[in-house]
BANU-606946 format. One record per residue: x, y, z of N, C-alpha, C in turn. Coordinates in steps of 0.001 Angstrom, whole numbers, plus 500000, padded with zeros to 6 digits. Layout:
BEGIN
XYZXYZXYZ;...
This chain:
BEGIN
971868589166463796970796588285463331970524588550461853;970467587425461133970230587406459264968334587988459172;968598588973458137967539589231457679966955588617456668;965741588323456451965214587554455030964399587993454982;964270588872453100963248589381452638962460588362452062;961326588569451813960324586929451329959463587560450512;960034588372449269958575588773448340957336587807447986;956226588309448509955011587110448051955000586546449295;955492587043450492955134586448451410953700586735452382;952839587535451684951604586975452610950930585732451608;951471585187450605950874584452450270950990582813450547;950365582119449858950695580504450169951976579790450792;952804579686449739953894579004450167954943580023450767;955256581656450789955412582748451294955028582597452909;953906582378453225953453582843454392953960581770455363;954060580379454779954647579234455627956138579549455787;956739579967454953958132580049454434958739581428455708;958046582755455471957834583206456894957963582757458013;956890581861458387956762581415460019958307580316460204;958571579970459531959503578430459708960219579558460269;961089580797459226961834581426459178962018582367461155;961075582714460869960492583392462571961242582409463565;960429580831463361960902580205464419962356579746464167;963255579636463519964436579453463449965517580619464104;964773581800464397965314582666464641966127584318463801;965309583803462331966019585225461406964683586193461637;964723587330461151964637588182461190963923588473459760;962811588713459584961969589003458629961094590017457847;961706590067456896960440590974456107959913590951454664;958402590741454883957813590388453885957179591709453036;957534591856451517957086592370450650955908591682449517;954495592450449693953548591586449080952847592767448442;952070592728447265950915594009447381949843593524446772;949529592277448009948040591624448292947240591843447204;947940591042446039946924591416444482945667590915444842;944435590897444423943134590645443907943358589463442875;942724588388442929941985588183443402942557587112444719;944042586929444697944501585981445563944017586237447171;944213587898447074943962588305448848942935588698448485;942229588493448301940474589119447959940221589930448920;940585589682450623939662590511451247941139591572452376;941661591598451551943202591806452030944348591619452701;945088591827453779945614591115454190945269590363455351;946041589114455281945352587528455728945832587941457446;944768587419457867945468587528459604946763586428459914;946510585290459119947845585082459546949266585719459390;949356586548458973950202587429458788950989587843460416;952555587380460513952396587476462165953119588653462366;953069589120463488953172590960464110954974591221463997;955809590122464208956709589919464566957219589888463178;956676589486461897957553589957460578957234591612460171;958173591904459627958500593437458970957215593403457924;956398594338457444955655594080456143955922595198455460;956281594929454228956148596080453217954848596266451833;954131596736452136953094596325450990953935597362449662;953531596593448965954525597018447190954687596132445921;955124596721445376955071596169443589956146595508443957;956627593963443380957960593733442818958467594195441707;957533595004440799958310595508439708958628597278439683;958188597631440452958991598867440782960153598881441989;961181600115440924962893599788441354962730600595442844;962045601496443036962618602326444281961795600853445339;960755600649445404960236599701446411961316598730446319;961890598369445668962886596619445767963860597144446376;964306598763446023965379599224446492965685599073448569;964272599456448234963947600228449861964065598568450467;963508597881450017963166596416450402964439595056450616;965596595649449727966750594809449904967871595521450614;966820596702451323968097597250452751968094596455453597;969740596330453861970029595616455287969977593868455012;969453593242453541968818592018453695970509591109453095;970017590018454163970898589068454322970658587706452861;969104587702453181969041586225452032967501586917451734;967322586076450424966220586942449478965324585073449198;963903585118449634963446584303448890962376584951448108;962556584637446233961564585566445734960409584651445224;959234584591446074958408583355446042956861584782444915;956912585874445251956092586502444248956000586352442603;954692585872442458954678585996441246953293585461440586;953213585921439097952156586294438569951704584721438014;950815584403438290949801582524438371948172583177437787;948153582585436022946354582270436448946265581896434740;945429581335434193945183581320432748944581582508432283;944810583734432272944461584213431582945258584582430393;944825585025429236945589585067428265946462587197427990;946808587448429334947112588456429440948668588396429142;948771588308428253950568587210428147952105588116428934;952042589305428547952484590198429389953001590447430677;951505590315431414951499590825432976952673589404433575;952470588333432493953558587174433247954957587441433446;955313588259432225956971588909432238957490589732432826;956559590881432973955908592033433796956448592036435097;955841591002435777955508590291437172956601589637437402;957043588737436487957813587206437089958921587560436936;959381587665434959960794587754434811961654589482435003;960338590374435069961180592200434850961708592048436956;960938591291437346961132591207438761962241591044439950;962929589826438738963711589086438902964977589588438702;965103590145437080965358590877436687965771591653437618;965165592645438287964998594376439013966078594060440231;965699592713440515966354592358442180967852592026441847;968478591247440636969451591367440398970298592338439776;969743593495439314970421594356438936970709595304440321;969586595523440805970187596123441867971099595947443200;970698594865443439972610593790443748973497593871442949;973490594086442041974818594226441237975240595764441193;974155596774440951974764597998440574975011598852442316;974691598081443752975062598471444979975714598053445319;976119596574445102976895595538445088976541595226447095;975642594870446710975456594245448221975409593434448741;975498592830449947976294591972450545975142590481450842;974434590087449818973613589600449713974191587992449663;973881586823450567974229585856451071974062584479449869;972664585003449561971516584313448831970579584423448657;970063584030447097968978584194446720968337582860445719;966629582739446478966316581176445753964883581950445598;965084581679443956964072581908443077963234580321443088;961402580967442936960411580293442559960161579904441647;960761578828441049960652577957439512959132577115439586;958870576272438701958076575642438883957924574618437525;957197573331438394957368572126437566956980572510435858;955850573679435587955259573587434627956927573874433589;957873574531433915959027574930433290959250573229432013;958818571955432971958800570626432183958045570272430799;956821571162431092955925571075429659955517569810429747;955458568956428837954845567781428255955848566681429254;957092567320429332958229566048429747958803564800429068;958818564068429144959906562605428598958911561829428435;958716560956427745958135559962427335958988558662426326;958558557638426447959387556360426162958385555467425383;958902555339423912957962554241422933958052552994423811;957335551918422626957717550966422751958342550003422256;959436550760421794960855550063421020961708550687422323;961410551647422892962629551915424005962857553027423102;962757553752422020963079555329421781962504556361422991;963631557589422979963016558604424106962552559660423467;961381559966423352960654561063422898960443562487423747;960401563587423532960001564673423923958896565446423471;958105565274423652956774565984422926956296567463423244;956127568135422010955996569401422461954659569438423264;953810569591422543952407569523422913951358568629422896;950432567829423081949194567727422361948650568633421119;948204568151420318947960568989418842946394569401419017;946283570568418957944545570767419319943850569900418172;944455568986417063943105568120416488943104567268417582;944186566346418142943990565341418942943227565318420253;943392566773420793942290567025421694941015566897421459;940947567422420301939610567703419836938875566498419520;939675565405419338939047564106419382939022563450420800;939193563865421776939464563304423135940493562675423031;941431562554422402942392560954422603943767562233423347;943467561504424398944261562280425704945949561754425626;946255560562425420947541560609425732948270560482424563;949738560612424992950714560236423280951363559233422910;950826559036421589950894557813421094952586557822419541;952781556546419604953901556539418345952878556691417310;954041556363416235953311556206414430951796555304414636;952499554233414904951579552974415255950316553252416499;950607554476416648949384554099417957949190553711419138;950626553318419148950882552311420447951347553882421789;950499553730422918950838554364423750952307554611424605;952371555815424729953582555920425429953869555947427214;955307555481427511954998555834428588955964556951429080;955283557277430140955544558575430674957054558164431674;957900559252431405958801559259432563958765560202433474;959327560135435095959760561105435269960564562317434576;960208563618434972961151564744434306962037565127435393;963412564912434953964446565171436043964752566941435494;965719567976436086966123569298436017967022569639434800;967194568233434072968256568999432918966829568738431944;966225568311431921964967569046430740964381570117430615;964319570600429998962791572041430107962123572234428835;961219572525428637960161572985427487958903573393428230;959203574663427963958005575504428916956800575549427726;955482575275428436954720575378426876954094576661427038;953570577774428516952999578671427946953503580256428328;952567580918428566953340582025429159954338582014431080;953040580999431548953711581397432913954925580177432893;954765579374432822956025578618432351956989579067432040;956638580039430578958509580347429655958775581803431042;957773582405431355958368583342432250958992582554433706;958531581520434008959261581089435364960591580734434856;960199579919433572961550579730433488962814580727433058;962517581731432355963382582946432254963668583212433886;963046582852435258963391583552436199964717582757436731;964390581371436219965498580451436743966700580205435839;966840580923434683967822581034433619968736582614434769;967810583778435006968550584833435521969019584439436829;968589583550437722968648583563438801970011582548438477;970366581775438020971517580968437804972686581559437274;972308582162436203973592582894435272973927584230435911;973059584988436478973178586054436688974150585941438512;973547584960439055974118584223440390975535584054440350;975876583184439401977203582590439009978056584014438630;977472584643437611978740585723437213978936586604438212;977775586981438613978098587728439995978521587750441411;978816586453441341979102586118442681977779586837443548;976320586127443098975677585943444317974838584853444038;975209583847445229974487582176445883973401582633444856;973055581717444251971670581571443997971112579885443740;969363579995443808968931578722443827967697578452442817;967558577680442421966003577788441704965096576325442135;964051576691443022963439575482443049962148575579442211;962339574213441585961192573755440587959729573298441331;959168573582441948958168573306442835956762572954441794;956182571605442460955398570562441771954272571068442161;952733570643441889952193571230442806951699571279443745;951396572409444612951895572333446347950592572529446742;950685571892448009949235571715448526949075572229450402;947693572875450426947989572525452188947329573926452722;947031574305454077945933575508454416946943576697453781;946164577574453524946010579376453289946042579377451517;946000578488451177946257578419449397944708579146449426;944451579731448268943649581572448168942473580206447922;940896580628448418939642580333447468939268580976446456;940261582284446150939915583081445002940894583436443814;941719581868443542942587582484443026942047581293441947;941826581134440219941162579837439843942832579339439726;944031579575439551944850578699439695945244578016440345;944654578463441746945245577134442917944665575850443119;944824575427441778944898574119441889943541573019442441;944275571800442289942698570741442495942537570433443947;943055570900444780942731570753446485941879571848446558;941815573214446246940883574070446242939801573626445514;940135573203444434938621572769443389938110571897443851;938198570672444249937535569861444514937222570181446003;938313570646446826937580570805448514936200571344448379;936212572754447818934821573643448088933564572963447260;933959572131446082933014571220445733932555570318446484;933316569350447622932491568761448076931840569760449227;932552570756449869932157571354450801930598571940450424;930199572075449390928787572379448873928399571169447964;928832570428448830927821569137448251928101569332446658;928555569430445875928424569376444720929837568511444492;929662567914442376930208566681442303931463567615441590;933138567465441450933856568176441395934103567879439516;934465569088439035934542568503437504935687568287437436;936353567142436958937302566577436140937303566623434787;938642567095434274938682567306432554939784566112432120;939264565584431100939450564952430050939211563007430794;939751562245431470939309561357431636940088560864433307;940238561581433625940868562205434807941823560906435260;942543560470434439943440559645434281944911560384434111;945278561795434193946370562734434337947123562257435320;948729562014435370949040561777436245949786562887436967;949860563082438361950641564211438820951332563997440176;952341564990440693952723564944442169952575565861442769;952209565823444248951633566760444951952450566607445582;953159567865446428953718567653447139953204568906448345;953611568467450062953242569688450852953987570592451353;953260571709451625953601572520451694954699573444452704;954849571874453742955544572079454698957011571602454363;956385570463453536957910569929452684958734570869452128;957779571436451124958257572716450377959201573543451120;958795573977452075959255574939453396960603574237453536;960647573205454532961829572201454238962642572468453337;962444572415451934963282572441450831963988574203450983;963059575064450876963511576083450941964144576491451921;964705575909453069965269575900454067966894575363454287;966733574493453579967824573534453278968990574376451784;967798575126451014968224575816449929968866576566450528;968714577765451161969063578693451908970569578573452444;970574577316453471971546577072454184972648576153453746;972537575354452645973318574225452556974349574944451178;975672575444451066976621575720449350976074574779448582;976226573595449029976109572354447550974978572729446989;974040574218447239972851573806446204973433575194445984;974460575760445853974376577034444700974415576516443605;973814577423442738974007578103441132973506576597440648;972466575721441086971435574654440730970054574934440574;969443574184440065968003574221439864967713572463440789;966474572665441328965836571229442300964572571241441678;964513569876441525963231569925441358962186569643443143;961065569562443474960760569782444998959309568907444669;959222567902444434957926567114444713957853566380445451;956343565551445302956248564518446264956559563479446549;957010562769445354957684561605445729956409560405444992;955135560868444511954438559885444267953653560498443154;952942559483442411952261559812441155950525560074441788;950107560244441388948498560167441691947573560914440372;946589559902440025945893560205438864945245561489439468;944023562516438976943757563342439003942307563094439795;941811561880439377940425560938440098941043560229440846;942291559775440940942441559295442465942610560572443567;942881561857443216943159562584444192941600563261444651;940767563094443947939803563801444114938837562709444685;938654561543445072938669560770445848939142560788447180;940748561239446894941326561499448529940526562802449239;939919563697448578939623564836449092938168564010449464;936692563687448458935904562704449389936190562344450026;937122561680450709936629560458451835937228561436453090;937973562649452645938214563543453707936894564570454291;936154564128452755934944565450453646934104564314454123;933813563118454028933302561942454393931973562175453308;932348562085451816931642562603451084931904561322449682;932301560099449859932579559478449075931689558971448068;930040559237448483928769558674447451928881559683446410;929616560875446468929268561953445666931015561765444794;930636561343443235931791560750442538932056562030441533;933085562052441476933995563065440444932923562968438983;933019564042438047931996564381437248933456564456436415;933005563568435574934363563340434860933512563938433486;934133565107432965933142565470432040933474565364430208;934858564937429981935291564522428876935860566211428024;935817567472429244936145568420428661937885568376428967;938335569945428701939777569670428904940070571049428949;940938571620429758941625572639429677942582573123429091;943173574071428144943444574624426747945020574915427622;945882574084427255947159574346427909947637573229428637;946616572467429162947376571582429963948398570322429823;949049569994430586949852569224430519949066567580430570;949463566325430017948523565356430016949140564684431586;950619564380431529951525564361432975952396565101433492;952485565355435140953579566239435189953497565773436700;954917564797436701955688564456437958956865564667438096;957967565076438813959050565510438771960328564379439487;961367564307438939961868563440439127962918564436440639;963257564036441926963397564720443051964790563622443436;965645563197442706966403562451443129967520563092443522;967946564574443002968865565633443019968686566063443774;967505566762444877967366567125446194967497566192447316;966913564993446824967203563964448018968600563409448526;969979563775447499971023563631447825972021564988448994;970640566194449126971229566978449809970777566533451365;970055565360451027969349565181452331967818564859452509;967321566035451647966034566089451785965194564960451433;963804565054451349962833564374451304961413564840452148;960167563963450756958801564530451219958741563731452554;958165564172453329957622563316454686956218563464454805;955395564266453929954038564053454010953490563468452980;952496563427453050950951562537451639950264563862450885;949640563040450011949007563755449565947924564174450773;947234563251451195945915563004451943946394564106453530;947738564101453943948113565123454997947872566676454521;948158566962453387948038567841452717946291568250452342;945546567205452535944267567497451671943425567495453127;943749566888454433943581567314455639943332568956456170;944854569018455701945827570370456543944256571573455474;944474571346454183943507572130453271942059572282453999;941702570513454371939915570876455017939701571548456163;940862571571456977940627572106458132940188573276458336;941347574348457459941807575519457253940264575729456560;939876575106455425938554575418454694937450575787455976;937102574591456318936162574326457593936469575358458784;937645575629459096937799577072459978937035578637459296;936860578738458355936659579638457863934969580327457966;934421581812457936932621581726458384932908582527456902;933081582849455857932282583202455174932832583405453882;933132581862453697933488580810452263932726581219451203;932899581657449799931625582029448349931868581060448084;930570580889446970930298579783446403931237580641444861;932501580231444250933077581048443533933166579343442618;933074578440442469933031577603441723932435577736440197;931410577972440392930432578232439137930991579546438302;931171580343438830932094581896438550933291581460437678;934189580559438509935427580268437758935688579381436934;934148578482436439934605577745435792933770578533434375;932623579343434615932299580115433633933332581451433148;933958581637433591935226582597433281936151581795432297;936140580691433019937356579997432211936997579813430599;935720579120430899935044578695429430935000580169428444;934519581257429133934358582694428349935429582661427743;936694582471428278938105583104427990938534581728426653;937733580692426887937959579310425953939067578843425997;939483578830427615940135577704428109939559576794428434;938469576293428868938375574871429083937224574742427835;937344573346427190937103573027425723936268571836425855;935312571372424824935365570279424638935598569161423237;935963568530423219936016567875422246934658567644421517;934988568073419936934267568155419134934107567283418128;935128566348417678935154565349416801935446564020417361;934767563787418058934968562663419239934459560933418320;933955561242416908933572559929416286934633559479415082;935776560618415146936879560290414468937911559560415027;
């Protein structure tokens, strides 16, 4: 029976990635060391009896050592997620990690099947965009004056708005730290795969939605932010004009993908991108989460601020996975379900909203526009 180690597996997309694994019949063991603030209260009961657990660093060599005995296929879903401006702990965490696991396959030379590294959409940055002469533009950033005037999207010489394309897998422009470090993980995990003769995969994962995603982590995203907002009656803040477009994709899909990664050659020594399949503004999704808490009189607080990093769109173009087969089969709204339930199961939810959005502002990530009459 195949063993699969799953670093980061008591976490989100880890812990699903686990159970599929269980019921298919491999043989499991998960390496996690239940950081703060994601496992806040430590490890999660779903955690099932029947996987191996190793609590540990991914960046120390004797734990990875001890951890890739006996292992058949490696999914390395651990890794370091949050705005803080600790720029470090991202390389630290993500790429010395990555790093650690391939050297030591190489210098034991072990008999390792495969391995599919945790990429992620942000690796796209700004993405593709198209004038309106039909030129293809790549934009690095938003320019903090243009923020600073609110004018949210990108425009030509003339002014004239652009439009957004999908970002398919041969682009990248990572704009910050956790970005250029994911993406260093999916540069080692490819090159280092290929010369060495070991399988490797990189999925670009959009962002993922669906129960056990942390209430204490401020990066997980706008299904956490807005759920516990309506869940306390309060109106959810939206930054900049919540006209962002994005894809969500779930988390079971995800699972799917990483499943298919695992088992199928045609995806060695590739990068996938793994979304949903659909666009959704940032106020249309936070809408889908109202009418799930049956909370629709209470409207998104669209506050004209903005968060210091963000992307204006980020949808992923999934046409390269869907030729292995795959495809999303859920919604956003299945996903923002699967989230309330899991919320609503829970007796003793904080009110951590107010906390994380005053953290954020301390740290002067989220901004507001200051020259808004220019």
């Amino acid at each position: 029976m195949s063993l699969v180690l799953v670093t980061g597996g008591a976490g989100f997309i880890g812990s699903h990635t686990v159970d599929r694994l269980l019921q298919l019949g491999y043989e499991v063991r998960i390496l996690d060391n239940l950081q703060k603030p994601v496992h806040l209260k430590g490890k999660p009961e779903y955690i099932p009896a029947e996987a191996e657990f190793m609590l540990g660093d991914v960046r120390d060599r004797e734990t990875i050592e001890n951890a890739l005995e006996g292992v058949d296929y490696i999914f390395h879903l651990a890794a370091y997620q949050d705005y803080l401006p600790d720029f470090s702990t991202f390389f630290h965490v993500n790429s010395v990690s990555t790093a650690l696991i391939y050297e030591i396959a190489v210098a034991k030379n072990l008999p390792i099947k495969k391995i599919i590294v945790a990429s992620s959409q942000f690796v796209n940055g700004e993405g593709i965009y198209r004038s309106i002469d039909g030129k293809i533009c790549c934009p690095k950033r938003r320019t903090n004056e243009q923020l600073e005037k609110g004018q949210w999207d990108f425009a030509d010489d003339n002014g004239n708005k652009m439009e957004y394309i999908w970002t398919p897998e041969t682009y990248a422009s990572p704009p910050n730290q956790y970005a250029i470090s994911k993406y260093s993980q999916e540069l080692m995990a490819l090159n280092f795969g290929e010369r060495y003769n070991l399988p490797s995969v990189a999925l670009r994962y959009s962002i993922v939605q669906g129960s056990r995603q942390s209430f204490y982590n401020m990066y997980s995203g706008a299904c956490r932010i807005f759920s516990l907002s309506y869940y306390f009656d309060k109106a959810p803040v939206v930054y900049e004009d919540g006209l962002m477009q994005r894809d969500f994709v779930n988390v079971h899909d995800v699972v799917d993908a990483n499943i298919l990664a695992m088992t199928r050659d045609e995806a060695n020594y590739q990068a996938f991108n793994v979304g949903g399949g659909r666009s959704y503004t940032v106020k249309e999704f936070a809408e889908i989460v109202a009418k799930e808490f049956g909370k629709g009189s209470i409207k998104p607080n669209i506050t004209g601020e903005y968060r210091f990093g963000d992307t204006r769109n980020a949808c992923s173009d999934i046409s390269k996975l869907k030729k292995l087969g795959w495809r999303p089969k859920r919604t956003a709204r299945d996903s923002v379900k699967e989230y309330v339930e899991y919320l609503k199961a829970q007796t003793d939810v904080e009110d951590i909203l107010d906390y994380a959005e005053k953290t954020m502002k301390n740290l002067n990530v989220v901004r507001k526009p200051t020259n808004l009459s220019e």
